[in-house]
C-alpha positions as CSV (number, residue, x, y, z in Angstrom):
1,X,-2.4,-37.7,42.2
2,X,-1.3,-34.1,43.0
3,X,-3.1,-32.0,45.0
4,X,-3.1,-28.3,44.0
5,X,-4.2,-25.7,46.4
6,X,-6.6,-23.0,45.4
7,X,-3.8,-20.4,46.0
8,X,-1.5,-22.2,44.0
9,X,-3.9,-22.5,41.1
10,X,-4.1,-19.0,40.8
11,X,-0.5,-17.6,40.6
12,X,0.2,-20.3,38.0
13,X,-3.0,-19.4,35.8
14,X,-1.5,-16.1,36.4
15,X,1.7,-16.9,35.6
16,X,0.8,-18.5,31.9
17,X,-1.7,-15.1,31.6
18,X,1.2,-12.9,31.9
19,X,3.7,-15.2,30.0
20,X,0.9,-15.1,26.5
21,X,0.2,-11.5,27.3
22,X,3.8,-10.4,27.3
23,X,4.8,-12.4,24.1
24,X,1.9,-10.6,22.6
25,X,2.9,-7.5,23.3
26,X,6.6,-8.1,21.5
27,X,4.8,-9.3,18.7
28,X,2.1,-6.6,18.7
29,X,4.9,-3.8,19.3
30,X,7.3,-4.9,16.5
31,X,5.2,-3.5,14.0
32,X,3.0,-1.1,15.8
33,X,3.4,2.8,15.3
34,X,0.5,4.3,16.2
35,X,1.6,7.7,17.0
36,X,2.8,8.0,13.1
37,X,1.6,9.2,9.9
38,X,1.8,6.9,6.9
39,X,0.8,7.4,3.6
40,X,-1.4,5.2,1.6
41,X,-4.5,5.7,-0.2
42,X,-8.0,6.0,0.3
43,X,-11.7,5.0,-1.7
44,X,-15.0,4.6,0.0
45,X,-18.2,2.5,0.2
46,X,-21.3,4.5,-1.3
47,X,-23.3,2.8,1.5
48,X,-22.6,3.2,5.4
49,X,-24.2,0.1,5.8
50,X,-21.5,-1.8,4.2
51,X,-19.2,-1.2,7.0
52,X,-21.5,-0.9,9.9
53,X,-22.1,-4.7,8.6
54,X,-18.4,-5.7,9.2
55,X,-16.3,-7.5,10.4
56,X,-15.8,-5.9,13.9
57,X,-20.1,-6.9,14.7
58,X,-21.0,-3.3,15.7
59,X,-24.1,-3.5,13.2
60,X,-26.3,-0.4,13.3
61,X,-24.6,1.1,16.3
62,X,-21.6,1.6,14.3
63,X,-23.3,4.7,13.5
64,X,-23.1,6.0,16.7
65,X,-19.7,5.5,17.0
66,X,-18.5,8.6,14.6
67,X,-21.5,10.1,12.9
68,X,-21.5,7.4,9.8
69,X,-17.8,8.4,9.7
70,X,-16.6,4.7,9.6
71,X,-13.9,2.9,7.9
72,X,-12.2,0.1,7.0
73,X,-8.8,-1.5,7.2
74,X,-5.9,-3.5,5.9
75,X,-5.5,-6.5,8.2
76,X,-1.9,-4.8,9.7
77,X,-4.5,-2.1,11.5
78,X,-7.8,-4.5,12.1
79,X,-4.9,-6.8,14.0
80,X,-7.3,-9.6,14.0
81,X,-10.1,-7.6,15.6
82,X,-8.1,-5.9,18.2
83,X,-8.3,-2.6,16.4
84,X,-11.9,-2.6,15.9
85,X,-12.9,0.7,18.1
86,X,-9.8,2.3,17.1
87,X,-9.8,6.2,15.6
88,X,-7.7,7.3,12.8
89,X,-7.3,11.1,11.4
90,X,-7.2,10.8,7.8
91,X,-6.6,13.5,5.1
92,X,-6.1,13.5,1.4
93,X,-3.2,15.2,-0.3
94,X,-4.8,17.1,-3.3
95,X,-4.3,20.7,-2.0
96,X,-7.2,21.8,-4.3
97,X,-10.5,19.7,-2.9
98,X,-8.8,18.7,0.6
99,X,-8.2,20.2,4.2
100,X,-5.3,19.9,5.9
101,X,-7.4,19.4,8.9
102,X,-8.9,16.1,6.8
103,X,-11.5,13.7,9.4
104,X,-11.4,11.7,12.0
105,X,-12.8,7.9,11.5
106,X,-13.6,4.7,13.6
107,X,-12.4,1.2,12.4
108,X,-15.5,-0.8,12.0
109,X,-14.7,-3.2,9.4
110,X,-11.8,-5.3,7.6
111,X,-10.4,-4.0,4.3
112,X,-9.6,-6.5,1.8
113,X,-8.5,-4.0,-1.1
114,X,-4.6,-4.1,-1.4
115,X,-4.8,-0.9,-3.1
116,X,-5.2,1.3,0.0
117,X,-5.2,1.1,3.8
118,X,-8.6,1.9,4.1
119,X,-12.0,1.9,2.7
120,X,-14.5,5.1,3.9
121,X,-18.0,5.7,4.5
122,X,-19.0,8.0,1.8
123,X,-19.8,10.9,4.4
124,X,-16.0,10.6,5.9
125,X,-14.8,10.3,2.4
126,X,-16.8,13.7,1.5
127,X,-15.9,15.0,4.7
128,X,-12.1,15.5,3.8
129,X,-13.0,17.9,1.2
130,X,-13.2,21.6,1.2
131,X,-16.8,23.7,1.5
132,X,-18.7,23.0,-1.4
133,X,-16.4,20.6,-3.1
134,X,-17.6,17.1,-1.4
135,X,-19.3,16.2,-4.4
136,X,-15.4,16.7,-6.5
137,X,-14.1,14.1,-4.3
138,X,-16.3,12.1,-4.3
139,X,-15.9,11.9,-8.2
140,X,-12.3,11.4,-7.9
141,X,-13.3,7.6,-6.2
142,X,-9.7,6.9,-4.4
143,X,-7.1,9.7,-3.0
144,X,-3.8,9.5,-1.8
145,X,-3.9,10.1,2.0
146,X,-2.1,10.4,5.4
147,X,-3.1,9.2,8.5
148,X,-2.3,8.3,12.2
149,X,-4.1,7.3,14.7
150,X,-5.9,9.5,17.3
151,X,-7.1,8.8,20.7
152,X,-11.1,8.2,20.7
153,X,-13.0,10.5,22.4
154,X,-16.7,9.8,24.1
155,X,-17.7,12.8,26.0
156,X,-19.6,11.7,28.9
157,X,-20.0,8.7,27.5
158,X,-18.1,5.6,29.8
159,X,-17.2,2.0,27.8
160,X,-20.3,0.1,27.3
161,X,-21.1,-3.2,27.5
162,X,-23.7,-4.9,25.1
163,X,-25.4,-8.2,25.5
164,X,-25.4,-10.0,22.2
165,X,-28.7,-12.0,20.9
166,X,-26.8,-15.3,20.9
167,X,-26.6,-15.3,24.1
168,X,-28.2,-17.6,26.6
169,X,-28.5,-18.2,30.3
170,X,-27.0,-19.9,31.8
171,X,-25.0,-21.8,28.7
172,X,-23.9,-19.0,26.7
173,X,-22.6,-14.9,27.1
174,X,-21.1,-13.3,24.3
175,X,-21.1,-9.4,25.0
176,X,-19.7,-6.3,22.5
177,X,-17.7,-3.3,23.6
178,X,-18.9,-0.1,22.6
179,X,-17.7,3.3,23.4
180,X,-13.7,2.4,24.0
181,X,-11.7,5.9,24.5
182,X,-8.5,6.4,24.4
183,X,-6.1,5.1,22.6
184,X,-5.7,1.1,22.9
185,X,-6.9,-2.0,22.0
186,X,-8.5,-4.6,24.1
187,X,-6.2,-8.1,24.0
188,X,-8.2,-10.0,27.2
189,X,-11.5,-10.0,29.0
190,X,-12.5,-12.1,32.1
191,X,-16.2,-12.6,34.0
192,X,-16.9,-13.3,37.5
193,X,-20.1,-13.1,39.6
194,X,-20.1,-9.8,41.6
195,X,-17.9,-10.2,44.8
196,X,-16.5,-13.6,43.5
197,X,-12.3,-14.2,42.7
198,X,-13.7,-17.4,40.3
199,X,-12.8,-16.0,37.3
200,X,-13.9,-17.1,33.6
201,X,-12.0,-16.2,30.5
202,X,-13.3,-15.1,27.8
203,X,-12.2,-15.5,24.2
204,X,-12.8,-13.1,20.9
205,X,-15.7,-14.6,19.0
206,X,-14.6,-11.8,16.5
207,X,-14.0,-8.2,16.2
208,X,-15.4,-6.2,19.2
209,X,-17.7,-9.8,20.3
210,X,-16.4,-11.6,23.2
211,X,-17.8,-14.9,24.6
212,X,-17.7,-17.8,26.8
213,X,-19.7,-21.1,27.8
214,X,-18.9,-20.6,31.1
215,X,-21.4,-18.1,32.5
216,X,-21.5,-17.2,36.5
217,X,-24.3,-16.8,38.4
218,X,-25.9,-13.7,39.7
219,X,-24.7,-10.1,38.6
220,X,-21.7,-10.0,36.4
221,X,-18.1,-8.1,37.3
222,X,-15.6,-7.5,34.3
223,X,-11.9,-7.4,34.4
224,X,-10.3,-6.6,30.9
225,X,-6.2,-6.0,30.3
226,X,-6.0,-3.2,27.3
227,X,-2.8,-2.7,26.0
228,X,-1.3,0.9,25.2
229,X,2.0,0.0,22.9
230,X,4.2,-1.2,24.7
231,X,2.2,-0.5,27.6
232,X,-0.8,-2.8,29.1
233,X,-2.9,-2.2,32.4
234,X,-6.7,-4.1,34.2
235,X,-9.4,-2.4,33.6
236,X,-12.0,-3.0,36.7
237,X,-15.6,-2.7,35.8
238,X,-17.5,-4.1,38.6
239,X,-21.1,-5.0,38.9
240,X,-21.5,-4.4,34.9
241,X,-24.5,-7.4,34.4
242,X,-27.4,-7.9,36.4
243,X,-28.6,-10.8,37.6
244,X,-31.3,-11.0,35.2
245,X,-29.3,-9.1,32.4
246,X,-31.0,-9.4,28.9
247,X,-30.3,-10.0,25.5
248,X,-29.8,-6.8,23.3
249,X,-29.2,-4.5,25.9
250,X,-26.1,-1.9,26.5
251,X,-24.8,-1.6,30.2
252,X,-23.0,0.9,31.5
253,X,-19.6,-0.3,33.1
254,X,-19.0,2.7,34.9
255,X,-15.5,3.1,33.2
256,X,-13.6,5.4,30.8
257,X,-10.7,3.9,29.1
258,X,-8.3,7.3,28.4
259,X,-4.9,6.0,28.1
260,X,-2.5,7.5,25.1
261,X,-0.4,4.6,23.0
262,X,3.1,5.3,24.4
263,X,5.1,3.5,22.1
264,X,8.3,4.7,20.1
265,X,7.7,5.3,16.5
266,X,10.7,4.8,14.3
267,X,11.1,4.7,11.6
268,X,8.5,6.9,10.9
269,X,7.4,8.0,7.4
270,X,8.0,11.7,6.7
271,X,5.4,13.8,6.6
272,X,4.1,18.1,6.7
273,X,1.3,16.9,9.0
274,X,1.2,20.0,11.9
């Protein structure tokens, strides 16, 4: 039988981490242009609810993500959950009820309507209109659009860590991410007991919900590898959990996530957007 030291064990987990993480990042790059505007179309949900109720698992606190101004997205942008969180600009194209300025949206939900990119609340559907002419767009039911993403912005306001109600000690932590700035997606979350190396991986449950049947002890420590394009960093939130952490309840973990996608965007499609 061979005998592995603890050492050892480590730089080869690491080692298989770091080989998955890269390969994801080729496959995750080839198609990603976040920096971009594309054109596609637009219709909305008369009900918020419907995509606070998605397929990201935000629920009610979707809301306070954006003001109710939520969407939802073609599978290519929800990137099997990875982009729930993420912000879009989004305006319409009919010079006589639009803005040029258009609004600014978080992806809470998965849209399954091939006939545009995204699905909108009705309040960030109205909210591309001019003064006074919310109720004209609204009529119109689906707009042609551009978009791009945009970095999210939570003013004073660091990444949050809910417990979810399925959790439970010491069998069972699944936790949500609220309140992710910047501009990146999350690909790969780990959980230690304060002051411990014994790392625990986590896996996507689905959307924004991550979980794992291998809880630690004691207060909780996160480590979580966001990716930015091409680009992909730790993030170190230590002493998020404590001890006797509770279901339902948001923790603070005492970081901001503010990094800018820095990928190369070509081709691009062409677009007036200034």
């Amino acid at each position: 039988m061979l005998l592995v030291d603890q050492t050892t064990f480590y730089i080869y987990t690491y080692m298989a981490f770091f080989i998955s993480f890269f390969l994801f990042l080729l496959a995750s790059s080839a198609t990603a242009c976040d920096r971009c505007v594309h054109q596609s179309k637009a219709s909305y949900f008369s009900k918020a609810s419907a995509l606070s109720s998605g397929a990201c698992g935000y629920g009610s606190m979707a809301l306070d993500l954006s003001g109710g101004h939520l969407a939802a997205a073609v599978p290519t942008l929800f990137k099997d959950g990875a982009g729930c969180g993420a912000c879009f600009q989004i305006r319409c194209k009919n010079p006589t009820v639009c803005t040029k300025v258009g609004t600014r949206v978080v992806l809470t939900d998965l849209n399954h309507n091939n006939q545009t990119d995204f699905v909108l609340s009705s309040r960030a559907f109205a909210a591309m209109a001019q003064n006074g002419m919310g109720q004209q767009i609204l009529k119109l039911g689906i707009v042609d659009i551009e978009y791009k993403r945009v970095p999210c912005e939570y003013k004073n306001q660091n990444l949050a860590v809910r417990v979810e109600e399925s959790s439970k000690k010491p069998d069972y932590l699944a936790i949500k991410f609220l309140y992710q700035g910047g501009q990146t997606e999350i690909v790969g979350v780990d959980v230690a007991q304060v002051g411990s190396s014994n790392w625990s991986f986590m896996s996507r449950n689905h959307g924004a919900v991550w979980d794992t049947s291998r809880v630690p002890e004691g207060a909780l420590q996160f480590r979580i590898v966001v990716t930015a394009g091409y680009d992909g960093k730790w993030i170190w939130a230590h002493k998020v959990l404590p001890a006797d952490w509770k279901t339902g309840v948001v923790y603070d973990s005492g970081v901001q996530i503010t990094d800018i996608a820095q990928e190369g965007c070509s081709p691009c499609d062409v677009s007036t957007w200034s």
